[in-house]
Backbone as JSON, one array per atom type, in Angstrom:
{
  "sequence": "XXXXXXXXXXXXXXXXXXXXXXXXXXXXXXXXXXXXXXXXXXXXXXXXXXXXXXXXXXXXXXXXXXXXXXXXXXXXXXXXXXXXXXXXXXXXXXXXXXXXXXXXXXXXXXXXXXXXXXXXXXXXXXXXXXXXXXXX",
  "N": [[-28.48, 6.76, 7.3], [-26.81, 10.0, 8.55], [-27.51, 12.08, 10.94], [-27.19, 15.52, 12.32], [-27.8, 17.65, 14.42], [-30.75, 18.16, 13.47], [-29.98, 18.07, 11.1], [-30.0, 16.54, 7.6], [-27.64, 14.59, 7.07], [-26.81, 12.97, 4.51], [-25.65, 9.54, 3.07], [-22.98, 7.49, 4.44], [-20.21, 5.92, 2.91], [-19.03, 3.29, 3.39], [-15.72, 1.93, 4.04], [-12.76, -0.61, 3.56], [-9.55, -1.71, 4.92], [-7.39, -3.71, 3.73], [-5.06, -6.2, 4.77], [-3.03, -7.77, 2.93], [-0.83, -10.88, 3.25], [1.95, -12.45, 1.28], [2.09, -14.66, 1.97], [-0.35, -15.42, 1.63], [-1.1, -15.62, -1.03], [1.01, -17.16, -2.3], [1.48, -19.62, -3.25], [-0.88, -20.14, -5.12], [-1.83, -20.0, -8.6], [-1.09, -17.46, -11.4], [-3.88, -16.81, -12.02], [-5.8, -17.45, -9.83], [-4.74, -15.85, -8.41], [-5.44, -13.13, -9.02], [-8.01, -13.48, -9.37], [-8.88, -13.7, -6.37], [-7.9, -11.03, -5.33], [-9.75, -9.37, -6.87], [-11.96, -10.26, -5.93], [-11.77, -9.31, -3.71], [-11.29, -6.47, -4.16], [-13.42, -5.56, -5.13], [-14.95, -5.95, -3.18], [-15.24, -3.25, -2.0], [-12.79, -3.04, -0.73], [-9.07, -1.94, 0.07], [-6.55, -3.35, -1.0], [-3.38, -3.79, 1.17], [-0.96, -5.27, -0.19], [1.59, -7.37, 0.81], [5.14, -7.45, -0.73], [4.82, -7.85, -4.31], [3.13, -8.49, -7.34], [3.96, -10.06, -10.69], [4.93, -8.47, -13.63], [3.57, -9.72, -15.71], [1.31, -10.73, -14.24], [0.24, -8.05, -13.02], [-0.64, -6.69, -15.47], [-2.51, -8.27, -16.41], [-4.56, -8.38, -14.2], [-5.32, -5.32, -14.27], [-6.38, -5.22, -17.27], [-7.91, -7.44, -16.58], [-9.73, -6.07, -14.81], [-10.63, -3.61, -16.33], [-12.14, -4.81, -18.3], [-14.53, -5.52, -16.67], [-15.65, -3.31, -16.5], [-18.54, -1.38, -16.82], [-19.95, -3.67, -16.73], [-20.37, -4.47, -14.11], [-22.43, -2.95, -11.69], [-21.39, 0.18, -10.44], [-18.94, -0.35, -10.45], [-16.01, 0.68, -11.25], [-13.07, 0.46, -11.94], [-9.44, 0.27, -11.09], [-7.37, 1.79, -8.81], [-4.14, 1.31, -8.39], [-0.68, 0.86, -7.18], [3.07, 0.31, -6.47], [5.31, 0.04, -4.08], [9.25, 0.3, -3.57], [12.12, -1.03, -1.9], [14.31, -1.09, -2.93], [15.89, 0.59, -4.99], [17.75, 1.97, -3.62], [20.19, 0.3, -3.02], [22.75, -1.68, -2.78], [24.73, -3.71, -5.01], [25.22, -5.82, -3.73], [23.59, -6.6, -1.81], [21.53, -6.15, -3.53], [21.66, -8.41, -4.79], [21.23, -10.62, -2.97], [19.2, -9.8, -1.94], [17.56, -10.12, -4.47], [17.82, -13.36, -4.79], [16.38, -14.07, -2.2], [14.06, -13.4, -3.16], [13.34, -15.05, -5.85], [13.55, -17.72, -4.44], [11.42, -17.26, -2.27], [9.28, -16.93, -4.06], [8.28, -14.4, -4.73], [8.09, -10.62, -4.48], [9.34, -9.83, -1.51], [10.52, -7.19, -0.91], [8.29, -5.13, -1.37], [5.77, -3.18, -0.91], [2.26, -3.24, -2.31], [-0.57, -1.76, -3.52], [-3.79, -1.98, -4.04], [-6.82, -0.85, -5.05], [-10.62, -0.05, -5.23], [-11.4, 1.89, -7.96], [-13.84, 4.01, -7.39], [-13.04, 4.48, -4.55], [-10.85, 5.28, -4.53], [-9.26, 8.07, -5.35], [-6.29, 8.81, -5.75], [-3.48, 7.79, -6.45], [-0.12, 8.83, -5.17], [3.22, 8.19, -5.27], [6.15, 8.14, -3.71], [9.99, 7.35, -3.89], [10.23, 6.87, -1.02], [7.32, 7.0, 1.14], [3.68, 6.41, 0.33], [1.3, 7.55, -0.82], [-2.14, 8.27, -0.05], [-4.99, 9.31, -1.86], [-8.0, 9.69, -0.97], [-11.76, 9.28, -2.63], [-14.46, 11.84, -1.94]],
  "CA": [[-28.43, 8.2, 7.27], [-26.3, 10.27, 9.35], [-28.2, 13.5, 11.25], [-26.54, 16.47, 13.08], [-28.7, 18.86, 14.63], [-31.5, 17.88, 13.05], [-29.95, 17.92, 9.29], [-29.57, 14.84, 7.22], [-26.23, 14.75, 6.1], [-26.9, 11.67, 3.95], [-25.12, 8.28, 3.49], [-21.6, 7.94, 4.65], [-19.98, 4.97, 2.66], [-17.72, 2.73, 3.74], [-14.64, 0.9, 3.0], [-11.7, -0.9, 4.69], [-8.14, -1.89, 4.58], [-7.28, -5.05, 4.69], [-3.62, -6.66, 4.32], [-2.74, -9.67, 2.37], [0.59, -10.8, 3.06], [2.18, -12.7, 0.25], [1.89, -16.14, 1.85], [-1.63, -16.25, 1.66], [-1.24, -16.21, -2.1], [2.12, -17.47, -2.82], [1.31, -21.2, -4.03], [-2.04, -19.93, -6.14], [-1.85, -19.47, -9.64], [-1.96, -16.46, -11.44], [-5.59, -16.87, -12.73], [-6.36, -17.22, -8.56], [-4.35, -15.0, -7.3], [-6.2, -11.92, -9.89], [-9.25, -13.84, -8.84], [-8.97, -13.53, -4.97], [-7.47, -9.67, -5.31], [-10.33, -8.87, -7.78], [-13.05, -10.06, -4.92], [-11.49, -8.45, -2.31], [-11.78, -5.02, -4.12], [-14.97, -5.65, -5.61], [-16.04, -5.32, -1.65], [-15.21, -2.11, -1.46], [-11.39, -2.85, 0.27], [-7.97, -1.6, -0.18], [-5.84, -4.13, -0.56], [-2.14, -3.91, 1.06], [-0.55, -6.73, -0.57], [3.09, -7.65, 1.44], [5.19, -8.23, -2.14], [4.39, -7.24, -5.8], [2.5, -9.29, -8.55], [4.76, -10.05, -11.55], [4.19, -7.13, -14.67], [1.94, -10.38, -16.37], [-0.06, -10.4, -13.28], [-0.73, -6.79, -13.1], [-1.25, -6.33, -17.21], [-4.02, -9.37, -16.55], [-5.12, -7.91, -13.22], [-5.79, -4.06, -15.44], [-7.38, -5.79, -18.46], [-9.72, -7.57, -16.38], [-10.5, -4.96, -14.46], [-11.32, -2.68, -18.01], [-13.21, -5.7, -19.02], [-15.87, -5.81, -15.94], [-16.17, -1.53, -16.18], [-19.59, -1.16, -17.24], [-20.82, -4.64, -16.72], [-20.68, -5.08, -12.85], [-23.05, -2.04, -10.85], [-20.51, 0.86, -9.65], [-17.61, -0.66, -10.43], [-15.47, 2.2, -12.07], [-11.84, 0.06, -11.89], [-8.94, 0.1, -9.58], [-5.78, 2.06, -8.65], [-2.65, -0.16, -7.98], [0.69, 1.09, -7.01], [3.68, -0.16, -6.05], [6.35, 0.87, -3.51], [10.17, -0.4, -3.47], [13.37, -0.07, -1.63], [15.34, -1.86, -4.18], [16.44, 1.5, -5.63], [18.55, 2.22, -2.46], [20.65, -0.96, -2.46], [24.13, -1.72, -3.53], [25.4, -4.58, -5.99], [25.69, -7.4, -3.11], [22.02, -6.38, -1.42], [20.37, -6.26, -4.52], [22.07, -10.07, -5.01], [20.84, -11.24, -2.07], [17.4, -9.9, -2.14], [16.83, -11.19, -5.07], [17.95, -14.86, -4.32], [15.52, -14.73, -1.59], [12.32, -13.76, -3.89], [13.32, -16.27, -6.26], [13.41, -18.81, -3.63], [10.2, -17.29, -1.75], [8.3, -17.2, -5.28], [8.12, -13.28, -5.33], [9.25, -9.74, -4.67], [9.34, -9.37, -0.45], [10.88, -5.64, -0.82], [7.89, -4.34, -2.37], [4.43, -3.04, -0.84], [1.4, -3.19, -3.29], [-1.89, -0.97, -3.07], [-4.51, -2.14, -4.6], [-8.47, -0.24, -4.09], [-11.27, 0.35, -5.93], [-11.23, 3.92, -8.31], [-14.93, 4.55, -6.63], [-13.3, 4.77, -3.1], [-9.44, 5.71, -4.47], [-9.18, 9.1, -6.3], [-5.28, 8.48, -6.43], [-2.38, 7.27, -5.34], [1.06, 9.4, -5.03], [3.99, 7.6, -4.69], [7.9, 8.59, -3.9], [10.57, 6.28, -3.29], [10.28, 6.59, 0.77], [5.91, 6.83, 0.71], [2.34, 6.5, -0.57], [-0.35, 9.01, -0.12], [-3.43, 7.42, -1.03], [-6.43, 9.92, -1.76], [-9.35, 9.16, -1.21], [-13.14, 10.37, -2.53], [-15.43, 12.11, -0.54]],
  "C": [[-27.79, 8.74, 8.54], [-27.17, 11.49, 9.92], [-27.19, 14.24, 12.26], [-27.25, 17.45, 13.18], [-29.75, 19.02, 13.77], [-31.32, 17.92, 11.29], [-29.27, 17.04, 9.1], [-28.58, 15.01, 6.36], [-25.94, 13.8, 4.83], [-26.11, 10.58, 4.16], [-23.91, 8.33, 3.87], [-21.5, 6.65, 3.91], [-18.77, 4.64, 3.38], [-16.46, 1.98, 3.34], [-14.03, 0.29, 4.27], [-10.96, -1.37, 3.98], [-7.63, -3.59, 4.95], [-5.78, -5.6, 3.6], [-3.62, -8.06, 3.88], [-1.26, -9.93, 2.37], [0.99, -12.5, 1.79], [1.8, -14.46, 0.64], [0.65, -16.85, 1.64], [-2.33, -16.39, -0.03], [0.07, -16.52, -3.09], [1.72, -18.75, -3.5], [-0.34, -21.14, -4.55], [-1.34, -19.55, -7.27], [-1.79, -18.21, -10.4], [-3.41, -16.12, -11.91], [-6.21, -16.32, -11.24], [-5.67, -16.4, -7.96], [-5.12, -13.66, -7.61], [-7.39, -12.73, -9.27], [-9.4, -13.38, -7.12], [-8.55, -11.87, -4.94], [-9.02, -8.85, -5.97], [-11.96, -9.09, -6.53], [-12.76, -9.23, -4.04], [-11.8, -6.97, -3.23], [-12.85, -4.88, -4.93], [-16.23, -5.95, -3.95], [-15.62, -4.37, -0.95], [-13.77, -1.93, -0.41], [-10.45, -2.58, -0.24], [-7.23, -2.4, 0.02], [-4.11, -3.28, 0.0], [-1.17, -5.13, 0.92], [1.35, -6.53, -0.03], [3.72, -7.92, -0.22], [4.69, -7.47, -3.11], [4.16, -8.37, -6.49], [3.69, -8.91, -9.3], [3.77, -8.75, -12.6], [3.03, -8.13, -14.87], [0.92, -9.94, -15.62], [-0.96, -9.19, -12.98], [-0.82, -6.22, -14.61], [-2.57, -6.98, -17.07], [-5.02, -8.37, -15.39], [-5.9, -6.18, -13.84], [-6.63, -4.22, -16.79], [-8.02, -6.39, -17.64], [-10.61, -7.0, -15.77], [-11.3, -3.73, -15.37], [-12.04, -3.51, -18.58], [-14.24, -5.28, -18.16], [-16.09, -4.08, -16.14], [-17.37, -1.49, -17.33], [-20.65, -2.34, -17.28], [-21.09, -5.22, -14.95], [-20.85, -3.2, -12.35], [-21.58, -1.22, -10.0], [-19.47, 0.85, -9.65], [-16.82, 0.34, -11.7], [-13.72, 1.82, -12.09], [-10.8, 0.24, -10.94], [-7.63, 1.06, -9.84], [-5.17, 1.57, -8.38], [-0.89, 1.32, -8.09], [1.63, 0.41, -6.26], [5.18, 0.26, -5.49], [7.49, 0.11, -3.13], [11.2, -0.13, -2.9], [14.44, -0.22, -2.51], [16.55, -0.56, -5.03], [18.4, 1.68, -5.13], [19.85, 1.25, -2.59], [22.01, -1.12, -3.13], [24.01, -3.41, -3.87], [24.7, -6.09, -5.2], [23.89, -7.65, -2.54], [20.94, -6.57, -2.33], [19.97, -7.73, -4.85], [20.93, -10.87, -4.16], [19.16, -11.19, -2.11], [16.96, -10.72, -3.58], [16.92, -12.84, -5.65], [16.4, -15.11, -3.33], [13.65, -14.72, -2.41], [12.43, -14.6, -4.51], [13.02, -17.36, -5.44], [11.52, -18.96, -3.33], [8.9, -17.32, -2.63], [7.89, -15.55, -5.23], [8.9, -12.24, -4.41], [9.27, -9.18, -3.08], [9.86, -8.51, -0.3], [10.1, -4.83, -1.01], [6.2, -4.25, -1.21], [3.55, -2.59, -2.02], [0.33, -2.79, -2.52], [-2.74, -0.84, -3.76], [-5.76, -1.68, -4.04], [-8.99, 0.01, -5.11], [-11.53, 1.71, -6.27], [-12.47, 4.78, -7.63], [-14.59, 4.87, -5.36], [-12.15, 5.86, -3.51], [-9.55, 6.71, -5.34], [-7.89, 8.91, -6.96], [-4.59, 8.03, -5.51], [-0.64, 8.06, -6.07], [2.04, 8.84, -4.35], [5.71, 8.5, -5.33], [8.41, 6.81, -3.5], [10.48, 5.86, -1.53], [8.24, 6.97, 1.28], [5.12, 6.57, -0.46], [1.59, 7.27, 0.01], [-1.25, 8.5, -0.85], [-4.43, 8.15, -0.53], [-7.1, 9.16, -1.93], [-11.18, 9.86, -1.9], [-13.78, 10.49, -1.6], [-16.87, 11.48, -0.79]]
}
């Protein structure tokens, strides 16, 4: 409980941010890579994932998140967005970048923002940001 001048403001919850950069689930599966993403925001964190999951991965990653809603305490599902420069890029750039995700096993142009809908109200994205509301 928090107090201020003798009134109890009640609980404050918490969260946090925590970055996953792609190497620490580049050579997992996708079964484990939705598995390790799916703990992390089932403790209340925001992922910023370096990279983008393939569509499969985030169709699986959204269905199993609509599976556990109503069977795991609080859990109310997740917002996910994904931010790219790729748009920007001419013919030869586009080439190149995507030689090197092929190579590196995914999409290193791309930040991903994964958080639980109980912390994340939304997420607003342009091509050059993200604004990620939060609840109070």
């Amino acid at each position: 409980m928090v107090k201020k001048g003798g009134k109890n403001l009640g609980k404050i919850k918490g969260f946090s941010i925590q970055f996953l950069p792609y190497a620490e689930i580049r050579n997992l599966g996708s079964n484990e890579r939705i598995k390790k993403i799916l703990k992390i925001v089932l403790e209340n964190r925001i992922i910023i994932l370096q990279g983008k999951l393939s569509s499969e991965e985030e169709a699986r990653l959204i269905g199993d998140t609509m599976a556990m809603i109503g069977h795991i305490k609080n859990f109310k599902g997740i917002e996910l967005a994904v931010i790219s420069d790729k748009e920007e890029e001419g013919f030869f750039n586009q080439f190149r970048t995507g030689l090197i995700n092929i190579l590196s096993k995914g999409d290193l142009g791309a930040i991903t923002i994964i958080g639980p809908a109980s912390i994340v109200k939304e997420i607003k994205k342009n091509p050059k940001k993200i604004e990620l509301m939060l609840k109070d």
